[in-house]
N, CA, C and O atoms as a GROMACS GRO file, in nm:
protein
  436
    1UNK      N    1   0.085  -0.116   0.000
    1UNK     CA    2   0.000   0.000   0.000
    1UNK      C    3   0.090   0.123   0.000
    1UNK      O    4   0.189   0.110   0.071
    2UNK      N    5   0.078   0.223  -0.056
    2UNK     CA    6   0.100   0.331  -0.069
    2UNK      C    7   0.017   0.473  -0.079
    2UNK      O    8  -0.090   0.487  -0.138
    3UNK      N    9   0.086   0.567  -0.012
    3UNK     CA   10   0.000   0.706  -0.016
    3UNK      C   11   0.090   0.780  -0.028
    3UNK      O   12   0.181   0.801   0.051
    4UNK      N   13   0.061   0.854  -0.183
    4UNK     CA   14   0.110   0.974  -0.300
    4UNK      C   15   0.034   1.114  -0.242
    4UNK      O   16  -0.084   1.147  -0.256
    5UNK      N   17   0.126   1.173  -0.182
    5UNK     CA   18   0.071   1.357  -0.119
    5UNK      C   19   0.118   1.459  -0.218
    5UNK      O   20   0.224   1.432  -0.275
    6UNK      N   21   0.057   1.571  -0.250
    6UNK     CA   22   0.112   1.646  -0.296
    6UNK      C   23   0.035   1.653  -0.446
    6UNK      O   24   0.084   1.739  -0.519
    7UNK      N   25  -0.042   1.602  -0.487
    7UNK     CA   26  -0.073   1.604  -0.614
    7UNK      C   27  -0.217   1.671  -0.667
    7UNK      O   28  -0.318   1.658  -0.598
    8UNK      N   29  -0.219   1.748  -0.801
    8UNK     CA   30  -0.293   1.818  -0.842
    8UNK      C   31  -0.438   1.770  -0.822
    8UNK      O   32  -0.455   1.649  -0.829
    9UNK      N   33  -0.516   1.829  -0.803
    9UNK     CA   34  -0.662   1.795  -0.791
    9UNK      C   35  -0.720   1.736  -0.914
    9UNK      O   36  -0.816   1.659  -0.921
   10UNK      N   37  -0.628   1.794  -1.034
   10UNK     CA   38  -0.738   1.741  -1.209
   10UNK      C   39  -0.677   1.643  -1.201
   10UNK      O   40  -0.730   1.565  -1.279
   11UNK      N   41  -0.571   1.584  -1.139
   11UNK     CA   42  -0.522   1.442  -1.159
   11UNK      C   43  -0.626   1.354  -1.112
   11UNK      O   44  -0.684   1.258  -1.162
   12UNK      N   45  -0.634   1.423  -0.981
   12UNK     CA   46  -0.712   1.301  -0.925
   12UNK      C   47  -0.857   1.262  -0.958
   12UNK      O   48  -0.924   1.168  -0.916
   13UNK      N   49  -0.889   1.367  -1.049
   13UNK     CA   50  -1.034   1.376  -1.084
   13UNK      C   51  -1.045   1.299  -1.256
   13UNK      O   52  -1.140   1.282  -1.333
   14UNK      N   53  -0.903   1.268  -1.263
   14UNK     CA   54  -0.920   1.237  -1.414
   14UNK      C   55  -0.895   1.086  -1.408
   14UNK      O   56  -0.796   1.017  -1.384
   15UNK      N   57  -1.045   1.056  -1.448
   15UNK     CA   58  -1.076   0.880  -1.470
   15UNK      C   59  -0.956   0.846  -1.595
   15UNK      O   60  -0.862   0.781  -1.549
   16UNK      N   61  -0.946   0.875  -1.730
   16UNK     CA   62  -0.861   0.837  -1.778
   16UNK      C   63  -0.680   0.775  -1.736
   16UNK      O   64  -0.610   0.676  -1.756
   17UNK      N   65  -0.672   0.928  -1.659
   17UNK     CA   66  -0.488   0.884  -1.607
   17UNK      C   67  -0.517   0.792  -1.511
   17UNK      O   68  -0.462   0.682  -1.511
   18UNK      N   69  -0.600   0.824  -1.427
   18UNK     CA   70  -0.586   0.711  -1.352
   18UNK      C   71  -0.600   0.536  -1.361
   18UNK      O   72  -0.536   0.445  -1.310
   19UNK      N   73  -0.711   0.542  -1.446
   19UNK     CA   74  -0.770   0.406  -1.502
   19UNK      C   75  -0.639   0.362  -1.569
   19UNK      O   76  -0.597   0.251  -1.536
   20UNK      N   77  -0.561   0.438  -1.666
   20UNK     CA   78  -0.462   0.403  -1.745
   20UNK      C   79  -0.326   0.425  -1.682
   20UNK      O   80  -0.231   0.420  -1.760
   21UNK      N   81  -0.301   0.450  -1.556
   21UNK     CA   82  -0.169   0.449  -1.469
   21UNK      C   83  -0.216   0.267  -1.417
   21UNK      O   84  -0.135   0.174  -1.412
   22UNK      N   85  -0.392   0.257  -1.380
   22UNK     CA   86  -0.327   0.110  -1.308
   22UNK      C   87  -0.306   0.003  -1.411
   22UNK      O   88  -0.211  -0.075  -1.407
   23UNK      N   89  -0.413   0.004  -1.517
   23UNK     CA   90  -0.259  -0.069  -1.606
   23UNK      C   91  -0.151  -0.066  -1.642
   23UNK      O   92  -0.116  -0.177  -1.682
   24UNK      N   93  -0.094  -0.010  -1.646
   24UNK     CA   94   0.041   0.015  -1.715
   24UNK      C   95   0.122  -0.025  -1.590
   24UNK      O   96   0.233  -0.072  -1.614
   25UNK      N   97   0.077  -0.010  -1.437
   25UNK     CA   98   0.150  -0.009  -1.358
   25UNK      C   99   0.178  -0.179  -1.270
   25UNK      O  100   0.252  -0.219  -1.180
   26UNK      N  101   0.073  -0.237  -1.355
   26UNK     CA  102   0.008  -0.389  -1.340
   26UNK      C  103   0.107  -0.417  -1.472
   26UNK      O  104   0.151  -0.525  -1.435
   27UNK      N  105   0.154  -0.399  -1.568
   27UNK     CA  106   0.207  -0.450  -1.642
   27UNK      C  107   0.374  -0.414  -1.606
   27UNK      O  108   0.471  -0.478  -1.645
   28UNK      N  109   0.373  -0.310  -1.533
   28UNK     CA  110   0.528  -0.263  -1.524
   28UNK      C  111   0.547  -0.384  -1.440
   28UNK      O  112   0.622  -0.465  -1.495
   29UNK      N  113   0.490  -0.436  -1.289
   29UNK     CA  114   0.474  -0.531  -1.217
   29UNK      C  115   0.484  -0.678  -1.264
   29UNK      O  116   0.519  -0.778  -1.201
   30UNK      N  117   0.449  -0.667  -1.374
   30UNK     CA  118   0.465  -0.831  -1.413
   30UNK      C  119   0.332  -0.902  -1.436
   30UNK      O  120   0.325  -1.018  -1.476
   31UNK      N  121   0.213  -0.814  -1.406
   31UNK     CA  122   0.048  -0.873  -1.394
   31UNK      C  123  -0.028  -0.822  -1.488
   31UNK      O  124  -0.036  -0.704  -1.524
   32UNK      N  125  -0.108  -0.952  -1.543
   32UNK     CA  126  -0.190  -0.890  -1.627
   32UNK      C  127  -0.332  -0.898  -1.577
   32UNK      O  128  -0.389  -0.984  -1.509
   33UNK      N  129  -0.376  -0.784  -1.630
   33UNK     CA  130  -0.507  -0.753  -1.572
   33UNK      C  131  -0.623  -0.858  -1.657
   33UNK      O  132  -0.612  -0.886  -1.776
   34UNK      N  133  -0.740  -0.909  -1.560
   34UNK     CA  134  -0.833  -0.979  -1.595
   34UNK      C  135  -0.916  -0.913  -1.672
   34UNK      O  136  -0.991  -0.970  -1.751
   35UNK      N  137  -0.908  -0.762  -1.655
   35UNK     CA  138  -1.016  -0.679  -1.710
   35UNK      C  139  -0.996  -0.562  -1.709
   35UNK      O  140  -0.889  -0.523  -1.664
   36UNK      N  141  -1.072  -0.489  -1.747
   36UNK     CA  142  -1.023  -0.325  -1.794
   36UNK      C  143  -1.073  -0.255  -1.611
   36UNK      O  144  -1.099  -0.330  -1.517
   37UNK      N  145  -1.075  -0.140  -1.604
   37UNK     CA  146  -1.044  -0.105  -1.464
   37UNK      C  147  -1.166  -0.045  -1.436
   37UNK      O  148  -1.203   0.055  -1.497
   38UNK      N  149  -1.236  -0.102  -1.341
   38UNK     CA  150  -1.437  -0.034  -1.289
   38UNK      C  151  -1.378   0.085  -1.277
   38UNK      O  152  -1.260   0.059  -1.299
   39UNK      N  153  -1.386   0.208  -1.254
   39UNK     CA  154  -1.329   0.364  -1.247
   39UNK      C  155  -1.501   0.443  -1.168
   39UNK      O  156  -1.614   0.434  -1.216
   40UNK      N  157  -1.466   0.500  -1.067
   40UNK     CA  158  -1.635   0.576  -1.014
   40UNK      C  159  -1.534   0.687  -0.982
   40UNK      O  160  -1.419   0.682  -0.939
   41UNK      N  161  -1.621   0.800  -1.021
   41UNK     CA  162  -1.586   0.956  -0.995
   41UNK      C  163  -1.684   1.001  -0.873
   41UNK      O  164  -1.800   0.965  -0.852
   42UNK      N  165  -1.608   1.084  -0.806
   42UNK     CA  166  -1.692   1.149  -0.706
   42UNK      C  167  -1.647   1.262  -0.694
   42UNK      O  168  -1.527   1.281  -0.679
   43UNK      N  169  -1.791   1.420  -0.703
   43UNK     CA  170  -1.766   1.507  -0.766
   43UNK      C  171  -1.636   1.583  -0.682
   43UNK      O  172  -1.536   1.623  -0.742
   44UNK      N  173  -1.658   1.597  -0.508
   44UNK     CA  174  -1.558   1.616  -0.422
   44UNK      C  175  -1.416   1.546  -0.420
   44UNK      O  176  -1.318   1.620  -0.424
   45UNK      N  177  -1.402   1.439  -0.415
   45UNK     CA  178  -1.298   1.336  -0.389
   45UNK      C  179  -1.215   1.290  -0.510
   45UNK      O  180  -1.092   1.285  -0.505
   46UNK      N  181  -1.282   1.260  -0.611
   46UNK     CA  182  -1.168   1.252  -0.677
   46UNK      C  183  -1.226   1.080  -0.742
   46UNK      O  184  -1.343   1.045  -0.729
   47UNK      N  185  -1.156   1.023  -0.788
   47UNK     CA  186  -1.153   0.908  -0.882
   47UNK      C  187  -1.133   0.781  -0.778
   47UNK      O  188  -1.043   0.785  -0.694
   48UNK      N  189  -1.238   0.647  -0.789
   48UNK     CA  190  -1.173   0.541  -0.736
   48UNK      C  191  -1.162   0.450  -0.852
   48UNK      O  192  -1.226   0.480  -0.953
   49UNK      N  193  -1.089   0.338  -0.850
   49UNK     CA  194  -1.038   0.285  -0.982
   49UNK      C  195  -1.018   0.119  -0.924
   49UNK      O  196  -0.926   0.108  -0.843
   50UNK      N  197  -1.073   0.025  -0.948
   50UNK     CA  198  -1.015  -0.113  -0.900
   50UNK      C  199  -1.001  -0.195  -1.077
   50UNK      O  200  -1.082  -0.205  -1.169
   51UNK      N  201  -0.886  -0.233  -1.065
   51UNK     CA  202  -0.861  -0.326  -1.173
   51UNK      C  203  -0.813  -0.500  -1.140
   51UNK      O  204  -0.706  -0.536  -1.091
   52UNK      N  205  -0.917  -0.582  -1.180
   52UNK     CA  206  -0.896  -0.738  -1.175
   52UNK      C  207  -0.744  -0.787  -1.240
   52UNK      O  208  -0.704  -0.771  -1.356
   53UNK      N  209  -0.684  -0.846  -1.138
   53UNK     CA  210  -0.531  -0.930  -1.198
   53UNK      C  211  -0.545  -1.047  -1.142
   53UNK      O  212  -0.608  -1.077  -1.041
   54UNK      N  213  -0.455  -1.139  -1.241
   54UNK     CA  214  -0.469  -1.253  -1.247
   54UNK      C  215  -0.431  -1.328  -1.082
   54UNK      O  216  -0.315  -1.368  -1.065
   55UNK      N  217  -0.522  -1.343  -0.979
   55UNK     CA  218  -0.483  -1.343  -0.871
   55UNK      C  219  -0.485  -1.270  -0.761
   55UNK      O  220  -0.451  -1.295  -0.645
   56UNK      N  221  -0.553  -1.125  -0.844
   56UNK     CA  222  -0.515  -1.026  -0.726
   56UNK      C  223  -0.631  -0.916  -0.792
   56UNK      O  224  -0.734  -0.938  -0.856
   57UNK      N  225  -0.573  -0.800  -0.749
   57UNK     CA  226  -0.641  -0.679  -0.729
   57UNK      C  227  -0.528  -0.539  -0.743
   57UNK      O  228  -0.417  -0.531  -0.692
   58UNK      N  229  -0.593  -0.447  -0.821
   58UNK     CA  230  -0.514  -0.292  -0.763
   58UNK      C  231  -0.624  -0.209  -0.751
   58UNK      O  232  -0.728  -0.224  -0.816
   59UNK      N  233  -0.600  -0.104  -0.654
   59UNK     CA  234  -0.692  -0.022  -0.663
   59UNK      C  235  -0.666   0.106  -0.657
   59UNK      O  236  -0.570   0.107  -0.581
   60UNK      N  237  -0.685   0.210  -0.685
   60UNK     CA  238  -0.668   0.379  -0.622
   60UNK      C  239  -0.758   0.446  -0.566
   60UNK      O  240  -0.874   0.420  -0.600
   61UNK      N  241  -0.742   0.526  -0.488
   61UNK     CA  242  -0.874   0.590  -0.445
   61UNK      C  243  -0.802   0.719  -0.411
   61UNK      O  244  -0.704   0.724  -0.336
   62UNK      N  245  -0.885   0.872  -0.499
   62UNK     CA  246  -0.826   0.982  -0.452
   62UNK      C  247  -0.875   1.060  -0.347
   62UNK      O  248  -0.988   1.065  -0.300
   63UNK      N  249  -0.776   1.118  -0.318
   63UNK     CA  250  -0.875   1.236  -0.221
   63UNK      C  251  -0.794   1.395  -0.227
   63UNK      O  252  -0.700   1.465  -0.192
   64UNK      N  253  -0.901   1.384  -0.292
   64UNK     CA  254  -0.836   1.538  -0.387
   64UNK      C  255  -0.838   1.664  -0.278
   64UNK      O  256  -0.762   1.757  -0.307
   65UNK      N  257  -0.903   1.675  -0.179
   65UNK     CA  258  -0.941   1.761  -0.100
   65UNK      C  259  -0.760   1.802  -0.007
   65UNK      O  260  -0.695   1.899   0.030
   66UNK      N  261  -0.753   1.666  -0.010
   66UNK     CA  262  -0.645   1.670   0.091
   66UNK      C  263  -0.460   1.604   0.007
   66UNK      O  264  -0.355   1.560   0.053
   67UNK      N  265  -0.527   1.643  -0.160
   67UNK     CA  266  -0.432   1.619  -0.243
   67UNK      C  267  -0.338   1.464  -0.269
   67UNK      O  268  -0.227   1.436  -0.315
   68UNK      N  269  -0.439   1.400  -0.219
   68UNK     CA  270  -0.349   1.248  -0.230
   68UNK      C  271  -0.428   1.136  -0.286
   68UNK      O  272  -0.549   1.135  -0.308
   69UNK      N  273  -0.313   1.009  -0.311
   69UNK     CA  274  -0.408   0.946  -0.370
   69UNK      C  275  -0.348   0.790  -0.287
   69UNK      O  276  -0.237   0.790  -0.234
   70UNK      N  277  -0.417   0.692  -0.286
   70UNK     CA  278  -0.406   0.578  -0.163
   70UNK      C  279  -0.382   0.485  -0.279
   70UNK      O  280  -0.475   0.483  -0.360
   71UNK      N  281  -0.257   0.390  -0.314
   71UNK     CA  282  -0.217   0.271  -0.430
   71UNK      C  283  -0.254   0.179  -0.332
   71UNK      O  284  -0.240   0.210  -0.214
   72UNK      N  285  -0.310   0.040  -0.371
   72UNK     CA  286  -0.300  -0.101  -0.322
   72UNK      C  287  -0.301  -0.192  -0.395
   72UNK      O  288  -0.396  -0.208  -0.472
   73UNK      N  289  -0.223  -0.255  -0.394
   73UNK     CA  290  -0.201  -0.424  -0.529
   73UNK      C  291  -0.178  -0.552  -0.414
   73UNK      O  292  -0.082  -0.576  -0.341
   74UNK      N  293  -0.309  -0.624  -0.428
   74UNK     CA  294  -0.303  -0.738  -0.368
   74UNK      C  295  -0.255  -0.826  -0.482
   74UNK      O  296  -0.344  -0.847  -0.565
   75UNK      N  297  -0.119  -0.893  -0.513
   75UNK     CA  298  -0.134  -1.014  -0.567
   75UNK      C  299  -0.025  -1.104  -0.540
   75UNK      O  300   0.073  -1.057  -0.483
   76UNK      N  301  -0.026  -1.233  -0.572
   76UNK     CA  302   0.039  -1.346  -0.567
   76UNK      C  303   0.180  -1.290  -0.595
   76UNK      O  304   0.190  -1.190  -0.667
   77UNK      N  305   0.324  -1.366  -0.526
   77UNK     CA  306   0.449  -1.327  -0.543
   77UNK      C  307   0.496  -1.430  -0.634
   77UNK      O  308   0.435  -1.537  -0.624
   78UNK      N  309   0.596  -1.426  -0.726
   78UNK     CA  310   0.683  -1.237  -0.666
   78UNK      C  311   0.591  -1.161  -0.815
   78UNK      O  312   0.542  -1.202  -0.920
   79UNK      N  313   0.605  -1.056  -0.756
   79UNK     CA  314   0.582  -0.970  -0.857
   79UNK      C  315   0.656  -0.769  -0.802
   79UNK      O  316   0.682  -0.714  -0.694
   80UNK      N  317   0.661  -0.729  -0.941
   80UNK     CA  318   0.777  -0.632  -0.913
   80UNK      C  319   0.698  -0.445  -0.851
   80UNK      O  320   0.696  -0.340  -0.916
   81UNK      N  321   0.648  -0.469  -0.722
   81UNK     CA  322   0.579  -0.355  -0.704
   81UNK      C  323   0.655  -0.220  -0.705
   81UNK      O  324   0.607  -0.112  -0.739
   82UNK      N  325   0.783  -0.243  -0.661
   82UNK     CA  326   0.869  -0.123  -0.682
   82UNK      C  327   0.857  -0.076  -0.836
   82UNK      O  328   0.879   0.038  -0.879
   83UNK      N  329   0.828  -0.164  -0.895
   83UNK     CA  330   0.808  -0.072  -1.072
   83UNK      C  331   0.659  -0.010  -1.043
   83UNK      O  332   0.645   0.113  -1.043
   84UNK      N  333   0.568  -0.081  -1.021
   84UNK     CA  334   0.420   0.004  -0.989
   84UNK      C  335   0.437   0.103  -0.975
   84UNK      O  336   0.418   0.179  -1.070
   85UNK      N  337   0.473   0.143  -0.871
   85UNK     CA  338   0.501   0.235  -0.818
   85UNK      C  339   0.534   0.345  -0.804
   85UNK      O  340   0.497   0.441  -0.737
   86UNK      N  341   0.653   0.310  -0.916
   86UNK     CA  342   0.725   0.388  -0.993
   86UNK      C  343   0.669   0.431  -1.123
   86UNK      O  344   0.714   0.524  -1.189
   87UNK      N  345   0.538   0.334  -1.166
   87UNK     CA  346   0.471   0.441  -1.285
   87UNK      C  347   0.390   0.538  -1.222
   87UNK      O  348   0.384   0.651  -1.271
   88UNK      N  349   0.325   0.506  -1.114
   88UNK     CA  350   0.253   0.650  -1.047
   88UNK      C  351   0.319   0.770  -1.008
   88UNK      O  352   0.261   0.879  -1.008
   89UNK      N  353   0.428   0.757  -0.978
   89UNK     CA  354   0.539   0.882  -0.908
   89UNK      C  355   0.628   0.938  -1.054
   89UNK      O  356   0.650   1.058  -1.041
   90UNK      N  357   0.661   0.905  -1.131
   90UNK     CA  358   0.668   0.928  -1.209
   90UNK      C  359   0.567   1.008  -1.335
   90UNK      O  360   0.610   1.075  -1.428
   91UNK      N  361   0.478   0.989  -1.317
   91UNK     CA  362   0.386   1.050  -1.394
   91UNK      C  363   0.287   1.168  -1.316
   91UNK      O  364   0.231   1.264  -1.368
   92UNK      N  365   0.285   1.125  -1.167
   92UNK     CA  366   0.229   1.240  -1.080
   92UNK      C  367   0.286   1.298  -1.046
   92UNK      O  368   0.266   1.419  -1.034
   93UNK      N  369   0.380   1.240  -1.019
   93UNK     CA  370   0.516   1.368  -0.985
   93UNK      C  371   0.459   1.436  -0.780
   93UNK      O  372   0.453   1.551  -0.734
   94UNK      N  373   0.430   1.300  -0.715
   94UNK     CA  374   0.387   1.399  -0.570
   94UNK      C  375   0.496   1.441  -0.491
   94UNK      O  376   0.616   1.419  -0.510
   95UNK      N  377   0.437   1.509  -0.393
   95UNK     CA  378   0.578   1.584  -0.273
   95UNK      C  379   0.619   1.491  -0.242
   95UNK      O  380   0.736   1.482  -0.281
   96UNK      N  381   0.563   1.353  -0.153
   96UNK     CA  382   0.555   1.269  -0.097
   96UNK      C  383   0.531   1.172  -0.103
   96UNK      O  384   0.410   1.161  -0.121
   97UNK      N  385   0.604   1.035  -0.095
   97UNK     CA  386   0.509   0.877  -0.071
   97UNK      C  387   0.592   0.773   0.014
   97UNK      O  388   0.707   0.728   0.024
   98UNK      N  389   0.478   0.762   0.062
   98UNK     CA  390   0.477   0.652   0.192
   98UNK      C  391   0.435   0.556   0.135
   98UNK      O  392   0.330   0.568   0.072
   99UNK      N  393   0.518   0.402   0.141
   99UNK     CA  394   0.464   0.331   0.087
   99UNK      C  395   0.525   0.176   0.199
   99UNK      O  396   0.624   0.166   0.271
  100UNK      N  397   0.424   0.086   0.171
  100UNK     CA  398   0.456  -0.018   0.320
  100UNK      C  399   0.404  -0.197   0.205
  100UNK      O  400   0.319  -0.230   0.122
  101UNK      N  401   0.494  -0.245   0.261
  101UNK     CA  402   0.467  -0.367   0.169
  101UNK      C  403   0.463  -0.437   0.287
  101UNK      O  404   0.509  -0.414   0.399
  102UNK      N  405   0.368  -0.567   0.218
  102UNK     CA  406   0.307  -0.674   0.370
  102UNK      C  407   0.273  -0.798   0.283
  102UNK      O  408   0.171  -0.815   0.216
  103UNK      N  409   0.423  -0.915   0.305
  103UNK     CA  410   0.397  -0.997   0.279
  103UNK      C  411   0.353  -1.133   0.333
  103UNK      O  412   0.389  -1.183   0.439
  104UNK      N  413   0.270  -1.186   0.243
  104UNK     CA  414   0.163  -1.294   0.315
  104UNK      C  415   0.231  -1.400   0.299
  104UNK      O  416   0.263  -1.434   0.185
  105UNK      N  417   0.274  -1.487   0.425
  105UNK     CA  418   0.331  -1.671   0.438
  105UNK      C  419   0.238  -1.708   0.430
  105UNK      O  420   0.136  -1.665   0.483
  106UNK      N  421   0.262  -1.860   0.313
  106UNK     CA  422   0.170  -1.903   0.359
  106UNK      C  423   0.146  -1.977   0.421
  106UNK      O  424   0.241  -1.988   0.498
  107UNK      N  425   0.031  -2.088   0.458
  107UNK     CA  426   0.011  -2.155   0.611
  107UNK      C  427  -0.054  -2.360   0.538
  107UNK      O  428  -0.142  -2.409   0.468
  108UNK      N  429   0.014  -2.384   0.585
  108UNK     CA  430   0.026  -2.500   0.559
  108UNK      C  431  -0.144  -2.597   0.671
  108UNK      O  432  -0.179  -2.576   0.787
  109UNK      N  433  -0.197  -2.683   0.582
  109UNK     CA  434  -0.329  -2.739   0.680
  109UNK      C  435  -0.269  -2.847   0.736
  109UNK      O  436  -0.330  -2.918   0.815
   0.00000   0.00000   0.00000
């Protein structure tokens, strides 16, 4: 998970970049998406975006008010999230990102 501060409000309001940052950023990763990306606008907040991967999930959700935007990619390892990552910061260009990776063992029956 990650949270991008610092970034323009039309970013976050724009279904296109965003819809088309989480693919590209699912493919920088190594994942291909099951499907093109559900995208809901909200007129205050900004863009939420979830895209199906083979195994997993990404999602964004902005919050334009308070200039940021929240990354999450649930999927199966390995896969290369430091590139994800790196297509959002790169193209948003924020002040800031905090970003926290949490990997799942798995558990034997």
């Amino acid at each position: 998970m990650a949270e991008l501060t610092g970034i323009p409000s039309a970013q976050l309001h724009d279904r296109a970049l965003l819809g088309g940052l989480l693919i590209a950023a699912a493919g920088a990763a190594g994942i291909h998406a099951a499907h093109p990306p559900l995208i809901r606008s909200h007129d205050a907040r900004g863009v939420d975006a979830l895209l199906l991967l083979d195994g997993g999930h990404a999602a964004v959700h902005a919050h334009a008010p308070q200039s940021t935007l929240l990354l999450d990619f649930l999927a199966p390892e390995p896969i290369e999230l430091a590139r994800a990552l790196d297509v959002f910061t790169r193209r948003l260009m924020p002040r800031a990102v905090s970003a926290e990776r949490i990997v799942r063992v798995g558990r034997t029956a």
